[in-house]
N, C-alpha and C positions, 0 to 999 in steps of 0.2 A: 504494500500500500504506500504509494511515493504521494507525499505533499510537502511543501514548505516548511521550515523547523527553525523559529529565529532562535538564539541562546544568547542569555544577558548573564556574562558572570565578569566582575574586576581584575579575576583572576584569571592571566590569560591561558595558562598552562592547563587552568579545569576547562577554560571555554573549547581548547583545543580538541582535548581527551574525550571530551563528549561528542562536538562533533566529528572527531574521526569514527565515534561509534555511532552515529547516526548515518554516517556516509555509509557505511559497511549493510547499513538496512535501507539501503537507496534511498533517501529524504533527502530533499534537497537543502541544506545549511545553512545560515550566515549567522556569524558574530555580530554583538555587540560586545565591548569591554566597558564603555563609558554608560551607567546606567543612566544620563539624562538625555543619550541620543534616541532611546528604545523608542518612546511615544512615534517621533518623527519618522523614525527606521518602517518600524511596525505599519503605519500612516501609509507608507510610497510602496511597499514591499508586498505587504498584504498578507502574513505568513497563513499558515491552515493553525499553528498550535505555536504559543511561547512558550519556552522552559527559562524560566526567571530566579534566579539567585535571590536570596533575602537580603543579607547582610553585604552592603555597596555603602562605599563612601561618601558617594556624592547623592543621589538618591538612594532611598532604601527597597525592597522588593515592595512592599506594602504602599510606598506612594507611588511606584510605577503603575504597582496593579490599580490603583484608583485613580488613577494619571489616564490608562487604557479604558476603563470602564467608563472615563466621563465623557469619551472621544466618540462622538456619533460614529466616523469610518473605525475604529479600533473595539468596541462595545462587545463585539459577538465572538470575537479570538477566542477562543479557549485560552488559559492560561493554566501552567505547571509550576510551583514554587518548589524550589531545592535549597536547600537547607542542614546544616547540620544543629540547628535546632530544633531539639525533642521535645520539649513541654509542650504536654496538651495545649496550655493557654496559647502559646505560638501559630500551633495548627489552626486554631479556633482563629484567632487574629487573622492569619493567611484566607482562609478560608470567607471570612468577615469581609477583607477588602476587595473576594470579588475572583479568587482564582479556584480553580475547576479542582485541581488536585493538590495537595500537601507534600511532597515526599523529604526525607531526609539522609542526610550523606551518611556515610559511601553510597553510593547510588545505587540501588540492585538495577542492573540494567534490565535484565528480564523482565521483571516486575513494571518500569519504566516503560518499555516497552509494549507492554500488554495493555496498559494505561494509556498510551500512547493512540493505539489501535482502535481501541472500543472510545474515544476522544475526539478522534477523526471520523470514524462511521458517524458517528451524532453530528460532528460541525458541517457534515456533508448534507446528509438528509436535512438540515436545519437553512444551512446555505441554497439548499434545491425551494426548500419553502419561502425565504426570503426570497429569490427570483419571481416566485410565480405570483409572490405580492405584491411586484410591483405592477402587474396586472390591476392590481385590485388600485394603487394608487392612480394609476393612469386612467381610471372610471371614477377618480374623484372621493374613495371610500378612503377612510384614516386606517392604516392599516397596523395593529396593535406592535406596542414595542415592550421589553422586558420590563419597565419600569411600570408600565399598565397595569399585570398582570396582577390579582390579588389572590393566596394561596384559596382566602375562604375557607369553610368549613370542609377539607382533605380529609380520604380516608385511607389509612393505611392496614393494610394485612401483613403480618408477624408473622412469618413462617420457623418456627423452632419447635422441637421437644422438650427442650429443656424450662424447667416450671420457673426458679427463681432467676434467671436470663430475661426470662420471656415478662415476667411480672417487673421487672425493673425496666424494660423498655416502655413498657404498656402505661406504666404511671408516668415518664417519664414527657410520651406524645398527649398522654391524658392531660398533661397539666398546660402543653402550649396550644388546647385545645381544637387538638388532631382528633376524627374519630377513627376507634382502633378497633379492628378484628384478629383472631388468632386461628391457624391452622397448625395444626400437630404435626400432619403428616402430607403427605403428597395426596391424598384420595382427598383430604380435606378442603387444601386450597385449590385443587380443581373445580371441589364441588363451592365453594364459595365465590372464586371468579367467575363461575358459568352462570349465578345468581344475581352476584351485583357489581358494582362498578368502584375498583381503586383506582388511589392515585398515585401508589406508591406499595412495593410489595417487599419484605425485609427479607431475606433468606437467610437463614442460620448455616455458616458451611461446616459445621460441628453436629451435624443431624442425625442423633443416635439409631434412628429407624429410617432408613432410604436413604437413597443418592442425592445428595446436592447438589452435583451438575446436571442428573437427569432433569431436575426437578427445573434448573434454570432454563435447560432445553426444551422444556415443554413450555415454557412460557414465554420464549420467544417465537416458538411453532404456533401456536394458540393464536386465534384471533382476538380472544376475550381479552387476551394478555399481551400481545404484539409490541401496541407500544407505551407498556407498563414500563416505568424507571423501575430495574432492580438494585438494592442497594443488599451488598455485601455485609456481612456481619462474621471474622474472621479470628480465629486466637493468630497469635504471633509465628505458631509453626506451623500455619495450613497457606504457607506461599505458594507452592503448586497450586493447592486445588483453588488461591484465588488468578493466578494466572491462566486457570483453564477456565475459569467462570469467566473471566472480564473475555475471555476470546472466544467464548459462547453466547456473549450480547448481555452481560451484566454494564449497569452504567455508574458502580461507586462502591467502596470498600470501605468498611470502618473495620479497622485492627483491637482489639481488646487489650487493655481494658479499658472498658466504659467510660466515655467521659462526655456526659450528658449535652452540655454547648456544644460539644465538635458533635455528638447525633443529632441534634435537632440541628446544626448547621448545615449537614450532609442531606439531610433530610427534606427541610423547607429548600435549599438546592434543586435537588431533581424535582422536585411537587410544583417550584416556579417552571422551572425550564417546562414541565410537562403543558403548565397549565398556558402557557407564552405557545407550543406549538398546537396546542390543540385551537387556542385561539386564532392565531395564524391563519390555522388548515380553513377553520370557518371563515375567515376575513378572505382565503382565497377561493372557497366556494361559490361564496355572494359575488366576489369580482367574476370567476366564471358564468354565475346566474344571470350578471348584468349583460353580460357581454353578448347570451343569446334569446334570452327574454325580455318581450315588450312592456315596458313598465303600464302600462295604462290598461292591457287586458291582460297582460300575463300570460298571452300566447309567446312562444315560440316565435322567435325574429328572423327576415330572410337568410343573416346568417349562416343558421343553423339549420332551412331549408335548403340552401344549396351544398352545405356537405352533406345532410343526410339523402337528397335527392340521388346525389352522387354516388354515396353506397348504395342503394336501393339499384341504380342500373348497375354497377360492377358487379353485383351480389346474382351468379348464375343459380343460387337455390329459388330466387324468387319467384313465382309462378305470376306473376302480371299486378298491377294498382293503376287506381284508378287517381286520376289528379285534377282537382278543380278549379276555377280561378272565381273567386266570387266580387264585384265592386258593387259599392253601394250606390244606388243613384241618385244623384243631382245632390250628392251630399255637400257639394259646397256651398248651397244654398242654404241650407239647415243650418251651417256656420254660421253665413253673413246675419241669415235674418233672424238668429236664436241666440247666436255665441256658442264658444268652442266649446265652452262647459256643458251644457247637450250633447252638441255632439261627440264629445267626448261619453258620455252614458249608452246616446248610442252604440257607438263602438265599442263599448264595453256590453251592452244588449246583445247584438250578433253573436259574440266571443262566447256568451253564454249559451244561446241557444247552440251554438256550432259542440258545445261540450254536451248540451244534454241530449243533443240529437247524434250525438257520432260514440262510439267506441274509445277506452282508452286505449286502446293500440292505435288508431287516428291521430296521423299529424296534425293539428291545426295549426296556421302558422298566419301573424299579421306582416302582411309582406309588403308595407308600404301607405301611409293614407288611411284610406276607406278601402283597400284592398289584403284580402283575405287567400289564402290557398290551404285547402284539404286533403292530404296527401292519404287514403285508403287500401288497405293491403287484401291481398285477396281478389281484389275485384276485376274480373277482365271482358263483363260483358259490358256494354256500352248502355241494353236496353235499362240494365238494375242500374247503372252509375246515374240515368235518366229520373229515375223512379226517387231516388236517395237526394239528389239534385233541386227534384221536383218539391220534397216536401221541405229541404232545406228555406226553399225559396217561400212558401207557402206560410211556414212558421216565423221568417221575418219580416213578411209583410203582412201576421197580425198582431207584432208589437208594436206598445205606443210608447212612446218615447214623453216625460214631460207632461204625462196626460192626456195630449193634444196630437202629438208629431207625428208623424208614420215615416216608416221606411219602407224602401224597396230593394229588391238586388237582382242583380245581371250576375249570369251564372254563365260560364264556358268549362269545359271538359273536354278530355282527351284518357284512353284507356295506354297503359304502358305495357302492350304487349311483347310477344317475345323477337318481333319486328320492329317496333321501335326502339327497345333495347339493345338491339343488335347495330341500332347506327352512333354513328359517329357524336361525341357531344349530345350523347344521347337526354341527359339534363337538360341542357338547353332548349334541347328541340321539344321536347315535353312542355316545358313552359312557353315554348312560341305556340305549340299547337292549342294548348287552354285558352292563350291570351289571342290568339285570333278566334276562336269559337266564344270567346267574353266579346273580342270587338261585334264578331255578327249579331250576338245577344243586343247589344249596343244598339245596333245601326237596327233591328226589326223591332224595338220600340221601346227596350227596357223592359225590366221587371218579366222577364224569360230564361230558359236557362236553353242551350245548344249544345251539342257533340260535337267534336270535331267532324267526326262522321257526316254532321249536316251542312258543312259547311261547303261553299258550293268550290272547286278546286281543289278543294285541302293541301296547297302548297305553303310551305313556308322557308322563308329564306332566312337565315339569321345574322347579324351582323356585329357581332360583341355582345353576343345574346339578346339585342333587341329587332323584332317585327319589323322587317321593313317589306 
């Protein structure tokens, strides 16, 4: 897994030592020695992960890492502090100003490394969501940043055997008012994530009954679990089995013993980060939503009519659809001499009856205006797409709009057989052939609906996809 690896040590000999061993696991390098170039370095470079030294003479690790976190372009770096300080309170401190992981000297590289791994899979999948929001900004929507995020009322599940472990955690999230569940054993926390939903799940890798990596492995297979933060819970000689957990998609290790600030640090950690992508995921749903739904009926926008149109003709299992073009008449009238705000109702009247009158496997789609299109599957006989047409037409010329108003609509159709399908821009030409069977609707008096079929020539030429 090759990404960027910036390293901030004073010391230029340890800065060396590291990265020759990061070079040796392909990651691309660079030093810093001077810790008040980092912010700038970091800034232009863009690293995927820092590994930041504590103890520097001119800045210290702690104000770089809050130096990095207050940096709109620097914020989402993961950071790694190293350390040959061991106090808890350190950890807790490190951890406080903002960086991802604690480690302290000599450096177990492996361990490093395994941390490293499962640090980068996250910055990736995080970085992929960050792109796709900016979707969501370019529609105008505020798209959440970590600082947004409120833990709230978090549920976390305990996975250990062990009673007095487990009761000392359990009070521990009870008091920063977590709420907390417990699973004994593997059959248990299956059966409790299949029921409800955490935020955060503990695993004990000391688990006198079952496997602890099976256990972790299931719950990155799992959908209930996927993208559950697991946080490790580890004595000091279970370094293997935490370097096999972190590279089976665990996302955090606490080493025992206990020290209550650094758990609930590690803890409200993954529970924000979880709660910042889940947030995210939604903030880039709605920018998706926007991007192919009509805000005003909630249909389905040409957009998303012409790629689906698109797969519909590639898709050789299809057996024929039928495709409408519906416009409403003289609707610019009903503007001028009502205002848009009716007509707007109208348009949202149509929308409705096109839902209660059609199937939800029916495309509807508002394709512009006072123009509509029905894209229906199954359909390939012209006389039923007539009949379906017919009452379409029929049910919106008995709404009233206002009280007062009435509508009409010109109906044109064309069937997408496996002739038409078989030509060229076959998309296109499906929408020329509706949109000339709507113009004849047009031209024989309104408020009609036409087949292609009846249309007298039935040629169409197309010219950037429009009627000419």
């Amino acid at each position: 897994m090759t990404a960027r690896v910036l390293v901030v040590d004073d010391i230029a000999p340890n800065a060396r030592l590291l990265e020759a061993r990061l070079l040796q696991e392909y990651y691309d390098v660079k030093t810093v020695t001077d810790s008040r170039e980092t912010v700038e370095v970091a800034h232009v470079w863009q690293p995927d992960v820092i590994l930041l030294d504590v103890l520097m003479p001119t800045m210290s690790g702690y104000e770089v890492c809050n130096a990095l976190r207050e940096g709109a372009a620097t914020a989402h770096i993961p950071i790694v502090m190293i350390t040959g300080l061991e106090k808890p309170a350190e950890r807790a401190k490190g951890l406080r100003s903002g960086a991802d992981e604690f480690l302290t000297k000599p450096v177990d590289y492996d361990l490093l490394l395994a941390r490293l791994r499962g640090i980068l899979r996250l910055k990736r999948l995080m970085d992929e969501w960050r792109v796709r929001g900016a979707a969501a900004t370019a529609l105008g929507l505020r798209v959440a940043q970590p600082s947004d995020v409120q833990n709230g009322q978090a549920r976390v599940l305990i996975a250990d055997d062990l009673a007095a472990r487990t009761a000392t955690i359990e009070a521990c999230l009870h008091g920063a008012g977590l709420g907390v569940s417990v699973a004994s054993d593997e059959a248990a926390l299956l059966a409790q994530t299949t029921t409800g939903q955490f935020d955060l799940i503990l695993i004990s890798l000391s688990l006198l009954d079952g496997d602890p990596l099976r256990l972790v492995a299931r719950c990155r297979a799992r959908a209930e679990t996927r993208e559950t933060p697991l946080l490790l819970i580890a004595e000091p000689d279970e370094r293997d089995l935490m370097i096999a957990a972190l590279d089976l998609g665990a996302n955090d290790c606490l080493v025992l013993p206990l020290d209550p600030d650094e758990l609930l640090l590690r803890v409200n950690n993954q529970i924000q980060r979880k709660f910042y992508e889940d947030t995210l995921r939604d903030d880039v749903g709605s920018a998706l939503r926007l991007a192919v739904i009509d805000p005003l009926t909630q249909l389905y926008n040409r957009r998303y009519l012409n790629s689906h149109l698109e797969r519909l003709c590639e898709d050789t299992a299809v057996g024929g659809f039928g495709l409408f073009m519906i416009d409403l008449d003289h609707f610019k009238a009903i503007n001028d001499h009502n205002g848009h705000a009716v007509g707007d109702k109208a348009l949202q009247g149509v929308a409705d009856i096109l839902r209660q009158n059609l199937r939800p496997s029916d495309l509807i789609v508002r394709y512009g205006g006072e123009e509509f299109v029905v894209v229906i599957g199954g359909l390939s006989d012209e006389a039923a797409a007539l009949v379906i047409a017919e009452k379409i037409r029929l049910t919106i010329a008995e709404m009233v709009v206002d009280r007062t108003i009435r509508v009409t609509a010109s109906i044109g159709l064309t069937i997408a057989d496996a002739a038409a399908l078989h030509l060229s821009d076959a998309a296109d030409n499906l929408l020329g052939r509706a949109d000339l069977a709507l113009y004849e609707a047009k031209r024989a008096g309104r408020n009609c609906v036409v087949a292609f079929g009846q249309v007298p020539g039935r040629v169409v030429s197309l010219q950037n996809g429009v009627r000419s």
